[in-house]
VEXDREN-2710 file (C-alpha; in Angstrom, 1 decimal):
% VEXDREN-2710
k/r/px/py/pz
1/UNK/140.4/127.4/93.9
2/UNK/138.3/127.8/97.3
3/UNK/135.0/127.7/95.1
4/UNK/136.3/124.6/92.9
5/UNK/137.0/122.8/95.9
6/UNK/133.3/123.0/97.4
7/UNK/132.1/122.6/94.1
8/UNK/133.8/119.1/94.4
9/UNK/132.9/118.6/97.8
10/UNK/129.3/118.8/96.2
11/UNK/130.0/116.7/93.6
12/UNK/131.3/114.3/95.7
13/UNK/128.2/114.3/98.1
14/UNK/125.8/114.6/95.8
15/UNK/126.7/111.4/93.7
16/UNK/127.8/109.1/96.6
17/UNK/124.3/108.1/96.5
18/UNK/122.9/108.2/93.5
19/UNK/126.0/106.8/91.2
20/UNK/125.6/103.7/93.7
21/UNK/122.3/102.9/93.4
22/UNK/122.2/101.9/89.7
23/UNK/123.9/98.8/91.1
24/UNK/121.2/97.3/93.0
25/UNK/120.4/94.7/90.7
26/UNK/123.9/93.1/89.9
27/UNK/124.2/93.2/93.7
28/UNK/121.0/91.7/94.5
29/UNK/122.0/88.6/92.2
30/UNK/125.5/88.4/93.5
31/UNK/125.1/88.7/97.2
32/UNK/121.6/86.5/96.7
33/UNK/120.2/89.3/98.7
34/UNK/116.1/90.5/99.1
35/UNK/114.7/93.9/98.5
36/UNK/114.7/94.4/101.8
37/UNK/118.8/94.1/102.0
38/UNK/119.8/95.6/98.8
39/UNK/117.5/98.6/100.3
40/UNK/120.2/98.3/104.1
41/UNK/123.2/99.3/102.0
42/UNK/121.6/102.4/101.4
43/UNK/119.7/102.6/105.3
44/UNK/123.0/101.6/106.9
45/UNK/124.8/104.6/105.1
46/UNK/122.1/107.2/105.9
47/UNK/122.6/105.5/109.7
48/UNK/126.4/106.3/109.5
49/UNK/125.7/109.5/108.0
50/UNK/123.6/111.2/110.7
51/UNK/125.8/109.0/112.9
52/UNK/128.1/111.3/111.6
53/UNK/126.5/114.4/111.3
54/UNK/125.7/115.2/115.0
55/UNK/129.2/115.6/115.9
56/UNK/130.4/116.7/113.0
57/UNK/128.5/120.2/112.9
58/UNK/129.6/120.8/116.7
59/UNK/133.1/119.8/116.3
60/UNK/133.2/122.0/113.2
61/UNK/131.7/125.1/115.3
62/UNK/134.2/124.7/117.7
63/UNK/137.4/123.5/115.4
64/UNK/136.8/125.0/112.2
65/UNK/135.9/123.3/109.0
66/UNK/139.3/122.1/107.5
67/UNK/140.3/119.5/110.1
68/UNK/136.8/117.9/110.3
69/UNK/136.8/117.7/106.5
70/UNK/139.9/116.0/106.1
71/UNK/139.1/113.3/108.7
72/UNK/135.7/112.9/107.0
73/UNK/137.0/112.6/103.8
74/UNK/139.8/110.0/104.9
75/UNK/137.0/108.2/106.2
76/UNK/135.0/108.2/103.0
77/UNK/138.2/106.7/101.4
78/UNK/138.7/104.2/104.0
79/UNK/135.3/103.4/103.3
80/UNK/135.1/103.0/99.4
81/UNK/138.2/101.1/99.5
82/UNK/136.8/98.0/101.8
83/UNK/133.4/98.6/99.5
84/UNK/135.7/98.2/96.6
85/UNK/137.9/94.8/97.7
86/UNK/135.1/93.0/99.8
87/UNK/134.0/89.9/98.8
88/UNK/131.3/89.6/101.4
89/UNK/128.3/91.1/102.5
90/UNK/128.6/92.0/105.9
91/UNK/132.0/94.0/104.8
92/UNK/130.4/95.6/102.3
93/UNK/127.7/96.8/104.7
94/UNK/130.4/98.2/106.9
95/UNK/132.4/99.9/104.0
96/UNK/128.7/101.4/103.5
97/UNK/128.7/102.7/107.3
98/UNK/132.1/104.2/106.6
99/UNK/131.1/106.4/103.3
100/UNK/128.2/107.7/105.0
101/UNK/130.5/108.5/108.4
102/UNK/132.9/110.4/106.1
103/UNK/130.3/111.9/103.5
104/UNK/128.5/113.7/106.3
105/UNK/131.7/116.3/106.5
106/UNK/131.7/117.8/103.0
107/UNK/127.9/117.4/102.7
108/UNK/127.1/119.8/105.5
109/UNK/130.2/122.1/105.4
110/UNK/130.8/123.1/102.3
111/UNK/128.0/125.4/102.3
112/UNK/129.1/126.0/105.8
113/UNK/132.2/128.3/104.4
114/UNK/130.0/129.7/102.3
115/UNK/128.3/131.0/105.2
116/UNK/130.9/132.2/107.0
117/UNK/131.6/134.9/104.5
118/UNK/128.6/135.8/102.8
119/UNK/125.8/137.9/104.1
120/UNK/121.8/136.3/104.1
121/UNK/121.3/137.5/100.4
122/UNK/124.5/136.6/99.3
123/UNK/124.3/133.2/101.1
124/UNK/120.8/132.6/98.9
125/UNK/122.3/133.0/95.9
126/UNK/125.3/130.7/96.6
127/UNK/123.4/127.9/98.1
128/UNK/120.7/128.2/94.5
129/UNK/123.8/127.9/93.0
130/UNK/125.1/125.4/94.6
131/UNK/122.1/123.2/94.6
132/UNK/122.1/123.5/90.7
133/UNK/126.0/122.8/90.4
134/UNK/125.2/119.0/93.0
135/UNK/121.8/118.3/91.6
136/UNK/123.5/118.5/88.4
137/UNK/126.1/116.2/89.5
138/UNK/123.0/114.0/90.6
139/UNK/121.3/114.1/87.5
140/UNK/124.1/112.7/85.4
141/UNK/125.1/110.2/88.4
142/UNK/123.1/107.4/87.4
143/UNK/123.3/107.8/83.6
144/UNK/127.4/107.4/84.5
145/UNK/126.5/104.6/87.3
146/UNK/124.0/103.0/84.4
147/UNK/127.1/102.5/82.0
148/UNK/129.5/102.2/84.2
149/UNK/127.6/99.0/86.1
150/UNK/126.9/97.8/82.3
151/UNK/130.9/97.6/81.4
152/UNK/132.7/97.3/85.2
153/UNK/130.0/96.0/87.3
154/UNK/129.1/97.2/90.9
155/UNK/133.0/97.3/92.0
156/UNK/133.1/100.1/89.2
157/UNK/130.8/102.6/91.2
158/UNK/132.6/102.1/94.3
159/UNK/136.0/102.7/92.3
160/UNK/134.3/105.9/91.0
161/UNK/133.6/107.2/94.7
162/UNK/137.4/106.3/95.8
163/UNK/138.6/108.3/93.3
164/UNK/136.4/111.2/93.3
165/UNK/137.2/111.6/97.5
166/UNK/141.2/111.3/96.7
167/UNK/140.9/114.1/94.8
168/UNK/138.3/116.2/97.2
169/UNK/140.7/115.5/99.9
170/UNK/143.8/116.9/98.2
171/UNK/141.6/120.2/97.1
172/UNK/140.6/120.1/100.6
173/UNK/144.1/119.8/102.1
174/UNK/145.5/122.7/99.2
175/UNK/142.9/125.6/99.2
176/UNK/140.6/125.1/102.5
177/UNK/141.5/127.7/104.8
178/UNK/142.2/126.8/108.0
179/UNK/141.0/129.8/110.1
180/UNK/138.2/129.1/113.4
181/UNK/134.5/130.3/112.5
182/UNK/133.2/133.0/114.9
183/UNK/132.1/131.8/118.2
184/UNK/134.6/128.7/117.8
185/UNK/135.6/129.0/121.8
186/UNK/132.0/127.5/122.9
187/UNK/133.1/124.4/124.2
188/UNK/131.6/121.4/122.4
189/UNK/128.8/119.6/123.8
190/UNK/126.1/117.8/122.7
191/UNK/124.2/119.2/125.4
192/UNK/124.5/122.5/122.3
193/UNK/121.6/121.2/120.8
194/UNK/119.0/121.9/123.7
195/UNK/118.3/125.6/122.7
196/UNK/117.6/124.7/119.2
197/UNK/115.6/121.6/120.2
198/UNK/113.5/124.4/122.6
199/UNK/112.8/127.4/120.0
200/UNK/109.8/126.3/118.5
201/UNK/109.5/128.2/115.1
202/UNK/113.1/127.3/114.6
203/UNK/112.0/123.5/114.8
204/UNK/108.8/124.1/112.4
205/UNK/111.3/125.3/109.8
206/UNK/113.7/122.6/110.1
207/UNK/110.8/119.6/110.2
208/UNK/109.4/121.7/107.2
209/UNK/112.7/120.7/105.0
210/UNK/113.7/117.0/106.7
211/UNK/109.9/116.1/105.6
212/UNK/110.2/117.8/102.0
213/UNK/113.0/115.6/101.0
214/UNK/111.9/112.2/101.9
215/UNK/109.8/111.5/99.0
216/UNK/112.7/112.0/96.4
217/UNK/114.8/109.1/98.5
218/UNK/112.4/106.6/98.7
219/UNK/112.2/106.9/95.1
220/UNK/116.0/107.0/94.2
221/UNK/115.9/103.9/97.0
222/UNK/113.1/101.7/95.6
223/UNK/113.4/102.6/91.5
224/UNK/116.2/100.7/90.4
225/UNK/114.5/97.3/91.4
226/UNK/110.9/98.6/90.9
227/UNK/112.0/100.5/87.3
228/UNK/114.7/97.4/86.0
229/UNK/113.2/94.2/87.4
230/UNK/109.0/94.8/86.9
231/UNK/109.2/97.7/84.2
232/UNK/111.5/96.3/82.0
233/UNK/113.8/99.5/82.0
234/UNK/116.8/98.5/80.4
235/UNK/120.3/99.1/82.5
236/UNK/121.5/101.5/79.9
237/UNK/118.5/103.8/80.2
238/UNK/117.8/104.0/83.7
239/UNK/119.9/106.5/84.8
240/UNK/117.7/108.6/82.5
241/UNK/114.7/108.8/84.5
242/UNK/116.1/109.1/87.8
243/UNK/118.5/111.7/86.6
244/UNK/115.5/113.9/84.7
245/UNK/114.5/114.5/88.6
246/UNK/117.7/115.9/90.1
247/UNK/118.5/117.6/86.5
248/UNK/114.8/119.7/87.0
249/UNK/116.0/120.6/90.3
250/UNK/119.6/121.8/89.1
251/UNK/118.1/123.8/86.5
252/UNK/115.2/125.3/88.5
253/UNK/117.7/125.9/91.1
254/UNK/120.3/127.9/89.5
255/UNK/117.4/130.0/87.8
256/UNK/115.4/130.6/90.6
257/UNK/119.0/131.9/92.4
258/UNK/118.8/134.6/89.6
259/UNK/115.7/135.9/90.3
260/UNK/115.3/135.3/94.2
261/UNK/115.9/138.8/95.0
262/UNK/113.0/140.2/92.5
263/UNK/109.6/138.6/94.3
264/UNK/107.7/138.5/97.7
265/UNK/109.7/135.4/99.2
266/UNK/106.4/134.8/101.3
267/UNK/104.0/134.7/98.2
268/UNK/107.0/132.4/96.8
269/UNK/105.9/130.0/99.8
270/UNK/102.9/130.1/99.1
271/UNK/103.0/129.1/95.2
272/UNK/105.3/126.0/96.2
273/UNK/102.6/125.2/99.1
274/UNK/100.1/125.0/95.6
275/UNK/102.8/123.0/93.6
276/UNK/103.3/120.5/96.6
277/UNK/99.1/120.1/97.1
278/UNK/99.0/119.4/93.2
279/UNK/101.9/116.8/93.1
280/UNK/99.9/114.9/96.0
281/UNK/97.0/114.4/93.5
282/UNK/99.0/113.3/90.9
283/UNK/100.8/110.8/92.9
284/UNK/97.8/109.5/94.3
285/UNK/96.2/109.2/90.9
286/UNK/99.3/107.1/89.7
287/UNK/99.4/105.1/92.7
288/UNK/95.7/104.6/92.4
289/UNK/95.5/103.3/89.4
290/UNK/99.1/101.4/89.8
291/UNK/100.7/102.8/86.8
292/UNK/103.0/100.1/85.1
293/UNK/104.3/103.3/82.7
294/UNK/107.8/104.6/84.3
295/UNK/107.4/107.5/82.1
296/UNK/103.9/108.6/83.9
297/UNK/105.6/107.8/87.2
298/UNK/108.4/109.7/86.7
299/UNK/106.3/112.7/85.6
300/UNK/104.4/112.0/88.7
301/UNK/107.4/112.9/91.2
302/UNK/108.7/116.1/88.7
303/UNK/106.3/118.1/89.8
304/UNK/107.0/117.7/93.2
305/UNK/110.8/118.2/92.9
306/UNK/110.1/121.4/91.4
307/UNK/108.1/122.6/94.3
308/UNK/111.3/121.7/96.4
309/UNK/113.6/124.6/94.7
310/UNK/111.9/127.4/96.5
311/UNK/111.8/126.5/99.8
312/UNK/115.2/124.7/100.0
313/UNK/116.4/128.2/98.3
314/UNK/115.0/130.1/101.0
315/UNK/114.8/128.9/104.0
316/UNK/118.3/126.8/104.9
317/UNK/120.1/130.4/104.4
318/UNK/117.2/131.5/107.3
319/UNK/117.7/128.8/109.2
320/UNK/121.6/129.0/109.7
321/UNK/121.4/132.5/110.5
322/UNK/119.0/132.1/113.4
323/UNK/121.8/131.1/115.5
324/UNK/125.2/132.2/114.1
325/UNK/126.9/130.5/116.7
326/UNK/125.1/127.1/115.7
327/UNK/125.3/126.5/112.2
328/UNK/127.3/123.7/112.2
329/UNK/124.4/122.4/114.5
330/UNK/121.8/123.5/112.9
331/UNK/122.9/121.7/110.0
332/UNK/123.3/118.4/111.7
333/UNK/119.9/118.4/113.2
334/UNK/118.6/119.4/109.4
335/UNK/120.3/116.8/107.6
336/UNK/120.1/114.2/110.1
337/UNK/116.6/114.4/110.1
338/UNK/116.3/114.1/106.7
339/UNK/118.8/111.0/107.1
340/UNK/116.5/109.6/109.8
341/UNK/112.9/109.6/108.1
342/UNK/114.7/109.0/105.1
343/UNK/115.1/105.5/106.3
344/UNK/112.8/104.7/107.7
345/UNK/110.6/105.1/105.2
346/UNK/112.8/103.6/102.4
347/UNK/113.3/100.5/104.7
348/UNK/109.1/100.8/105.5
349/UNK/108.5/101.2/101.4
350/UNK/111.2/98.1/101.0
351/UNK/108.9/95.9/103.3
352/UNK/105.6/97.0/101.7
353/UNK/107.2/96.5/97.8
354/UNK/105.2/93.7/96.3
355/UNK/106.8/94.5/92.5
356/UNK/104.4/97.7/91.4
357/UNK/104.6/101.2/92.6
358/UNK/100.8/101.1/94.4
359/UNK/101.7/100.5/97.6
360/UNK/105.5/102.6/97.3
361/UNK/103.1/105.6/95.9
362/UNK/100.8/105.3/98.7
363/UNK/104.0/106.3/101.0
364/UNK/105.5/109.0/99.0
365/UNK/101.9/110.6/99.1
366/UNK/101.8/110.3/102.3
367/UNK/105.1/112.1/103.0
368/UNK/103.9/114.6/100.2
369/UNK/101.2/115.5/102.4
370/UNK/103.3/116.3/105.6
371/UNK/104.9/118.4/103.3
372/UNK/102.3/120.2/102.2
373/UNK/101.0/120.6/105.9
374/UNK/104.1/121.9/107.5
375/UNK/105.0/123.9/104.2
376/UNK/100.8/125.6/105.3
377/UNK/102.2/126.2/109.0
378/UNK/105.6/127.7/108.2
379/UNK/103.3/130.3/106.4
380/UNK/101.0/130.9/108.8
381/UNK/103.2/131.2/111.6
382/UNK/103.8/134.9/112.5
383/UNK/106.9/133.8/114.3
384/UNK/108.2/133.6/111.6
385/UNK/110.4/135.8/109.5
386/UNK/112.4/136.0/106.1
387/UNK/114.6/138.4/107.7
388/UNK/118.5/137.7/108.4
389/UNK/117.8/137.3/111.7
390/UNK/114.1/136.6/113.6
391/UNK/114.3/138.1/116.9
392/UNK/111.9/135.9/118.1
393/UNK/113.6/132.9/117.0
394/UNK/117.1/134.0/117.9
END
């Protein structure tokens, strides 16, 4: 009942974006909003979010993971529900705030009491697994926010989420245990985060994933207005492209968890540094020649998000186990990140959006090619090592 209960967590976190965004249209017409405001419901919730996350990976180290869940998932609820009875935009933007305040909890700690128990290996597996179980959930999010916008409009997304966090808060409450992680009586400070800030090769590794998943959000971010107002992608079948994205990296996911432990995790690197360096072409190329195709643009991003699996497979477990005493932390400062450049460059490719995908290509390349350059120094770095716990780092 323990695993069923993270696997909702998941679930819950990983559609409380993408089951929202198929509604950007119907919003945009109602709330007579521009691009550049439909795109602030999703900034203002990644703001929230890492708002969120910084305390809520230090509060956890130091109170364990059940009580900060519950108040984050309250929060969610709080949230959905002004979301769901708003009638104007500025309460809606708030409601927004409060889902990503409250999401941040079971985003970050479900894998957290994975970690707890599990050794490095073990933990690998898990978080493949994991990754396949909530991309999953992603992939089918906007097919089910497509139809569900088609027959209950935008308030039916929002009822969705409401529902979907009563019910990961009463798992929560049942079958969480409530015991302190090891290390809980550090006292919590923010001040915490100055060692990790200061160890260099542990910094490379986390900028190497905050940059890897920007490209994939100012996609999900900019494709419902790019794909259904200047494609002419029908309501009904946009949730198919998107989805086909997080399905590949479900699927690749949960099969690259059963093989993880059978090749050089270094050479494994190094083939998804290759992957990454071909996706930038492609992109480029599409972007180039400002494909009006959303089949050829979809294509575009797959390869990419299947250069993602490895990486995200191996080096979050790394990462946490640099600093037991710091997970918590260390997944704040990962996922914020991520939160951080995330909007800032959806916001940056909502300014630059002039109704193709040229100038919203240019800018994924662009973050594909950080990617590929800090991907390059993670394996060069002989600080670095795939071991439970790097000396040097620690």
């Amino acid at each position: 009942m323990l695993l069923i209960a993270i696997i909702i967590m998941d679930l819950l976190a990983g559609v409380e974006f993408d089951l929202f965004v198929t509604s950007f249209p119907e919003l945009q017409s109602h709330f007579q909003l521009s691009p550049f405001w439909v795109e602030a419901l999703l900034s203002t919730n990644f703001i929230g979010y890492c708002t969120s996350l910084f305390f809520v990976g230090g509060l956890a180290d130091r109170y364990g993971r059940k009580p900060i869940l519950l108040l984050g998932l309250a929060t969610f609820i709080l949230g959905s529900s002004l979301c769901l009875l708003t009638a104007s935009y500025p309460a809606l933007l708030f409601g927004r705030f409060l889902q990503g305040v409250g999401i941040a909890s079971p985003a970050i700690l479900s894998f957290l009491i994975i970690a707890d128990s599990f050794p490095l290996k073990k933990q690998q597996f898990y978080l493949a697994m994991l990754n396949g179980i909530m991309n999953s959930s992603v992939a089918i999010a906007p097919v089910i926010g497509s139809y569900i916008t088609l027959y209950f409009h935008w308030q039916g997304n929002f009822t969705a989420l409401f529902l979907l966090g009563v019910v990961s808060l009463i798992m929560t409450a049942l079958f969480v245990p409530s015991q302190l992680p090891p290390g809980h009586k550090e006292p919590f400070s923010l001040r915490g985060y100055i060692p990790i800030l200061q160890a260099k090769p542990l910094m490379l590794l986390i900028m190497s994933l905050v940059v890897m998943f920007v490209p994939y959000w100012i996609f999900v971010g900019i494709s419902p207005i790019l794909y259904m107002e200047h494609l002419g992608v029908s309501l009904a079948h946009f949730g198919y492209y998107q989805g086909a994205l997080a399905l590949a990296f479900a699927l690749g996911s949960v099969l690259y968890g059963l093989i993880i432990n059978r090749y050089d995790q270094k050479k494994m690197l190094i083939l998804s540094c290759g992957i990454f360096a071909i996706s930038l072409l492609a992109i480029a190329c599409v972007a180039f020649v400002d494909s009006k195709n959303p089949l050829i643009i979809t294509c575009s991003l797959l390869l990419f998000v299947i250069g993602q699996i490895i990486p995200s497979t191996i080096l979050y477990p790394v990462i946490l186990n640099v600093m037991p005493q710091a997970k918590g932390q260390i997944t704040a400062l990962i996922q914020g990140g991520r939160l951080i450049l995330s909007s800032l460059g959806l916001q940056l490719a909502a300014l630059c959006y002039v109704g193709s995908f040229q100038n919203i290509g240019i800018i994924i390349a662009l973050f594909i090619l950080l990617t590929t350059i800090s991907q390059y120094f993670v394996i060069k770095s002989e600080s670095i090592s795939l071991a439970p716990c790097n000396k040097t780092l620690c």
